[in-house]
C-alpha positions in Angstrom: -43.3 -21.7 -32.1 -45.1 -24.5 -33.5 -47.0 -21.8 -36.1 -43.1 -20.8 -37.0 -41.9 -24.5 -37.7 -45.2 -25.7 -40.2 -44.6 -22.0 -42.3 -41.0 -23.1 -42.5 -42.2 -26.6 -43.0 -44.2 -25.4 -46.0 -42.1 -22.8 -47.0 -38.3 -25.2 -47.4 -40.3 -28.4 -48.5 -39.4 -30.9 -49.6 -36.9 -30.8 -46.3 -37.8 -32.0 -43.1 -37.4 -29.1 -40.7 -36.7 -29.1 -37.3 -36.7 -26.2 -34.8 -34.7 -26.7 -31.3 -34.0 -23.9 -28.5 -30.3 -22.7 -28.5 -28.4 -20.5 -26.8 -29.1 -18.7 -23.1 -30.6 -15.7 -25.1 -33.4 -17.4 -26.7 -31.7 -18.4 -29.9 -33.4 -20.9 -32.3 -31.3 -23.4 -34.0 -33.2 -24.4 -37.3 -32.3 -27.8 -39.2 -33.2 -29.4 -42.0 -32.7 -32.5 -43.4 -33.2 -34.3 -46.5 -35.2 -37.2 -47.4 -32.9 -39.7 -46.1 -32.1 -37.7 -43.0 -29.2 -36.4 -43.4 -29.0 -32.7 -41.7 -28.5 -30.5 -44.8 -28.4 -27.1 -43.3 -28.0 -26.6 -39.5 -28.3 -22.8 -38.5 -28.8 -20.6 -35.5 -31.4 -17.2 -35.5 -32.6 -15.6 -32.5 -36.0 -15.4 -31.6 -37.2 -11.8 -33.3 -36.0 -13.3 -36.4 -38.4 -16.0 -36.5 -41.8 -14.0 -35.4 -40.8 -10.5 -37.9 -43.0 -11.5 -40.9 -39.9 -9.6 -42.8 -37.1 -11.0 -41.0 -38.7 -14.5 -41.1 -38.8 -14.0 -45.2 -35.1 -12.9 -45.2 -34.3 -16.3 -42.9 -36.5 -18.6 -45.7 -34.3 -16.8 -48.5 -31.3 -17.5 -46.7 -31.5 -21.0 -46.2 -32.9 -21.1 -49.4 -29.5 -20.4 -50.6 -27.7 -22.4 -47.7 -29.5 -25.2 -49.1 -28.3 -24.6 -52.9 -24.6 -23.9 -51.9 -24.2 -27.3 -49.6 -25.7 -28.7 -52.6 -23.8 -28.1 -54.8 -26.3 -26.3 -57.1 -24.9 -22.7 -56.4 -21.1 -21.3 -55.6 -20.8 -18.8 -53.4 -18.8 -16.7 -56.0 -22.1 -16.7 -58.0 -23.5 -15.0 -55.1 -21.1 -12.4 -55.0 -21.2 -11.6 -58.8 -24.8 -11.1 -58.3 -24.7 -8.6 -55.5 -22.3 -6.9 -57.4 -24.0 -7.0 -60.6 -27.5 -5.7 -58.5 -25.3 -2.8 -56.7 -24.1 -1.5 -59.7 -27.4 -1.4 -61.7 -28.6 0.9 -58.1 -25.2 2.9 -59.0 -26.1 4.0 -62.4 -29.4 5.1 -61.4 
């Protein structure tokens, strides 16, 4: 677990991050914080999520976002016009 936490480290830096056990089904609640403490992004993933080199991407892309969105420097209706904008390019292939 302590492998999982330094990539995450590394991989959502400049935020401090923080892995804590969760849940009676071996959930992991990852937080992270910013440089003055404050918890930024607080969510849960269970424990296959965190050790899948693939799902572990998909969970640093995810709070990638998270991170824009509480920030301010992305709206989730951007999001959506993306997704729709990328499943209708796969639609006129």
């Amino acid at each position: 677990m302590e492998s999982i936490s330094l990539l995450l480290g590394e991989a959502l830096s400049p935020y401090q991050v923080s892995l804590s056990p969760s849940g009676s089904h071996g959930e992991c609640r990852v937080t992270l914080k910013n440089s003055h403490g404050a918890i930024v992004v607080e969510r849960e993933f269970n424990q296959a999520q965190l050790t899948d080199k693939r799902q572990l991407t998909d969970v640093v892309d995810g709070l990638h976002r998270d991170v824009l969105i509480a920030e301010g420097r992305l709206e989730p209706c951007v999001i959506a016009a993306l997704r729709n904008a990328a499943l209708d390019k796969r639609a006129a292939l």
